[in-house]
N, C-alpha and C positions, 0 to 999 in steps of 0.2 A: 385078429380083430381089426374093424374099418378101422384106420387113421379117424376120418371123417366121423364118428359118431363116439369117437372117447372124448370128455369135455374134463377139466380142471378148473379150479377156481384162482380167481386174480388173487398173486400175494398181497395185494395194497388193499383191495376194497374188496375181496371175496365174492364176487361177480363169476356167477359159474359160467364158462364156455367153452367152445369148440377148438381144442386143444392147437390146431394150426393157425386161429386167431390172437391167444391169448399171451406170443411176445409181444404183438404187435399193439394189443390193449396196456400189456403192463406198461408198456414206452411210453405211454399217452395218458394213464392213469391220471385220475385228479388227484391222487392218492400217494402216488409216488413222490416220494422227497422233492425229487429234481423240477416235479411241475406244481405244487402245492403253492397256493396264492390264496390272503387273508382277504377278506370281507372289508372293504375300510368303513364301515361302520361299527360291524358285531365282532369283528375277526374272526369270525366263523370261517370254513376251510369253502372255498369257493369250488362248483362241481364244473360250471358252464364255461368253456373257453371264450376268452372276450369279453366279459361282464368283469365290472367291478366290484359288484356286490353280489350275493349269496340270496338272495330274495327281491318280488318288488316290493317288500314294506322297507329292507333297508335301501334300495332304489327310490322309494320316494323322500324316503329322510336324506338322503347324499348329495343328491336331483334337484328336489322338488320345497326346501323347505331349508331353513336356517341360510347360513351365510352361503350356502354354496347357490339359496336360490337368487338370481340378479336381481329380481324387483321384491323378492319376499323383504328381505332388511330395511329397506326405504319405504314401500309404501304403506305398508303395516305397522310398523312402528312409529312412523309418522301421523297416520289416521291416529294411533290408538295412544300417540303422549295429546293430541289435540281432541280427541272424541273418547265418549266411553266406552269403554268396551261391552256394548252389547246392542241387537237390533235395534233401532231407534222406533219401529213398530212394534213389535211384540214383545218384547226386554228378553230376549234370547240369549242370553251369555257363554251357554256355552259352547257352541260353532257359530262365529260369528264371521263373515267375510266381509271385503271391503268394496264397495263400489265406486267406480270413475264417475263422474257426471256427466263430463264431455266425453267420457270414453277411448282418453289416453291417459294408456300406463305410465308415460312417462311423467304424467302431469304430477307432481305428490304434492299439489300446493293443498291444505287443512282444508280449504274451503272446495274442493274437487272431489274430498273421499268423505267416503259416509260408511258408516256400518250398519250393515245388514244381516241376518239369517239367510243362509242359504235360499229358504221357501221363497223369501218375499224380495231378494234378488234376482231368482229367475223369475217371479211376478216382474219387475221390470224390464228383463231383458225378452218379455213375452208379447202375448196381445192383452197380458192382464196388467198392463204398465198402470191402468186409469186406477185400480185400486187401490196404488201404493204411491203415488206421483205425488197427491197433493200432500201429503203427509211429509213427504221425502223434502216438498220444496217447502214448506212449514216451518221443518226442524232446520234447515238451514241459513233459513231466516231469520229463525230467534237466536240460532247457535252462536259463541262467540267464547273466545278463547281469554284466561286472564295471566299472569307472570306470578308466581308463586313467591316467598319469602326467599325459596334457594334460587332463585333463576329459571325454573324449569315451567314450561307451558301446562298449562292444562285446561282442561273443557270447565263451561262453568255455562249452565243453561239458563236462560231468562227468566226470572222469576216474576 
């Protein structure tokens, strides 16, 4: 019989091939003890050599979001102990993003972030600015923050 067309499956991950391939697969298996690497998110068994994670949805939690993201901690949390959390247009609450005024991230002072919906922050960062602007500079104008009994800030709108 050909060498070339008997095939065998990988001991680690059962991947059927062409039996003059398949030391060279088992060396490099994701599967194999010796290369087996966890997910730092899910600890799922990692398949892609190079990655951290096992998916991009734990790629955007690892990345993209909690402490590991540089500005997610500051300016989010920041907008959202001084504003409430939700579109200051539509009362959006549940995806709410934060927008810059001046349009640096770096900026986190309370009165530079505002929260927005998705929809009606790309209304501003569009040609449809005129329909959310004056709204935008409205609520920042009555907006103002007061000191609570524990110490802690929080929004309090003009009544």
């Amino acid at each position: 019989m050909n060498r070339n067309l008997e095939k065998r499956n990988c001991i680690f991950c059962n991947t059927r091939m062409a039996i003059q391939n398949i030391r060279v697969h088992e060396k490099s298996c994701y599967l194999n003890p010796i290369n087996i690497r966890l997910c730092e998110v899910c600890n799922k068994v990692i398949k892609n050599k190079g990655t951290r994670t096992c998916s991009f949805a734990c790629s955007n939690i690892r990345f993209h979001s909690g402490e590991n993201h540089g500005n997610w901690k500051n300016f989010r949390s920041i907008c959202f102990l001084y504003h409430k959390k939700e579109c200051i247009i539509c009362k959006e609450k549940n995806i709410v993003e934060v927008h810059h005024m001046d349009e640096n991230k770096k900026n986190t002072n309370p009165e530079n972030l505002v929260p927005l919906c998705p929809t009606h922050h790309k209304y501003w960062h569009s040609g449809f600015r005129s329909k959310v602007e004056s709204k935008v500079l409205e609520y920042l104008s009555t907006w103002k923050t007061v000191i609570t009994e524990d110490n802690k800030f929080r929004f309090k709108d003009k009544a």
